[in-house]
N, C-alpha and C positions, 0 to 999 in steps of 0.2 A: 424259084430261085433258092427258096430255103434247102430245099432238097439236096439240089446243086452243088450249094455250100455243105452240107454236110457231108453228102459222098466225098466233093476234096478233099475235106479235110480226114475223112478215114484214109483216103487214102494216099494222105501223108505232102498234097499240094497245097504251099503256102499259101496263107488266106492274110489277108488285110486284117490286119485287127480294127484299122477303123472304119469296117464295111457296116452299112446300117442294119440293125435287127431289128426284122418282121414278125411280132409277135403272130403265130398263129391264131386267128380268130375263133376257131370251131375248136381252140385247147382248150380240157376243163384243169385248171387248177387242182393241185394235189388234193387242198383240204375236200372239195368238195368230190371230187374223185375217191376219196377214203373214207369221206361220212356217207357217200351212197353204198359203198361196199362194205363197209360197218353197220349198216341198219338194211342191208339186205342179208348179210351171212347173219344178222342177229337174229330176223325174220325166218330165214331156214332153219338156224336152231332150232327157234321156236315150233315150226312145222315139222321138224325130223320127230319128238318129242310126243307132237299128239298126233302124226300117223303112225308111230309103236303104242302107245297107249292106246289107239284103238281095237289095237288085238287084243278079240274075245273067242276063238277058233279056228278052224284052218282058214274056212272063206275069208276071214279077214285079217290075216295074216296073208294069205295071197296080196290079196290086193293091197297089203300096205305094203310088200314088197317091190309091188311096181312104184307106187309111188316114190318108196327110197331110192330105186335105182335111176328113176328120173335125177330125185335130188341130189345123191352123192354127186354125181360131176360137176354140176351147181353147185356146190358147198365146197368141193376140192377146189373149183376156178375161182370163187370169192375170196377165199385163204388164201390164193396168190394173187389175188389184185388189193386187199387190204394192205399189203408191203410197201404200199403206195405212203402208206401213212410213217414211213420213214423219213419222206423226202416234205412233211409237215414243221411248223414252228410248233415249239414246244408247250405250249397251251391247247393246239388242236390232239398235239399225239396224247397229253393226260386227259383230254372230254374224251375222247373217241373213244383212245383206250379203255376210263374208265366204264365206258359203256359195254362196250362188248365184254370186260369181266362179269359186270353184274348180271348182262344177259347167263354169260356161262355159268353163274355160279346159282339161277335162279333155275337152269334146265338140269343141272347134274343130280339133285336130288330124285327129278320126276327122271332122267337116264338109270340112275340104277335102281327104281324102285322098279319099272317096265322090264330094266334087263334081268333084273332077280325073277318080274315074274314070269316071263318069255323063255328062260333055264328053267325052271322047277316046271314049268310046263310043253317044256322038248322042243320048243318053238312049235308049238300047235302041229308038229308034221311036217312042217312047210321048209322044204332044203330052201326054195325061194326067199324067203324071208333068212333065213341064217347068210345065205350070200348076199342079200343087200345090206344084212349088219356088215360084213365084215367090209364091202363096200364102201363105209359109212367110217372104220378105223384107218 
C-alpha cells in the first residue's frame, strides 16, 4: 500500500492527507544507517593504509593492488551512503562526524608517509598498483 501511495503521489494523484502511515518495518533509521556507514568507511580507511604499507617490492605491490581495487568501489559506495548522515539530528551528525575526522586525520600521516615512499620508489614497477592508487582519488 505504501508503494502505491507513493507512486500517486509522484505522479501527481491526490492523496488524503488523512490516510494512515505504515511505518516500514524492515526501515533502518538514518542514525543508525550513518553510524554503520561511518565505522565501515572508517574501517576501509584504515585497511586502504596498511594494504599500501605493506608494499615492500614488486610482489607485494601486486597484490596490494588487487586488494585496493576490490576496495576502491567499497570506499566510493560508503562516501555516498554516509549522506545519509544529513538526514541525522544534530547530536548524531557532530559524534559521527567527529569520528570519521579523527579517523581521517589518524590515516593521513601514515597516507603520505606510504605515498612518499611508493614515489621515490617508482611504485615498485607495478602500473597495477599506480592504477589502483589513482582508483582510490
Amino acid at each position: 500500500m505504501k508503494n502505491v501511495l507513493t507512486i500517486a503521489m509522484l505522479l501527481g494523484a491526490p492523496v488524503a492527507m488523512a490516510q494512515e502511515v505504515v511505518a516500514d518495518p524492515a526501515a533502518v533509521s538514518p542514525a543508525v544507517e550513518a553510524e554503520t556507514a561511518i565505522n565501515e568507511l572508517c574501517a576501509a580507511m584504515t585497511e586502504m593504509v596498511e594494504v599500501l604499507e605493506s608494499v615492500k617490492d614488486e610482489d607485494t605491490a601486486d597484490i596490494a593492488a588487487e586488494k585496493l581495487m576490490v576496495l576502491a568501489p567499497r570506499m566510493m559506495d560508503l562516501q555516498g551512503q554516509v549522506k545519509v548522515l544529513t538526514k541525522c539530528d544534530a547530536e548524531t551528525q557532530q559524534r559521527l562526524g567527529q569520528k570519521l575526522v579523527i579517523t581521517m586525520f589518524s590515516v593521513k600521516p601514515r597516507v603520505s608517509k606510504v605515498g612518499k615512499f611508493l614515489v621515490e620508489n617508482e611504485f615498485f614497477g607495478s602500473e597495477a598498483l599506480k592504477d589502483a592508487v589513482r582508483a582510490l582519488l
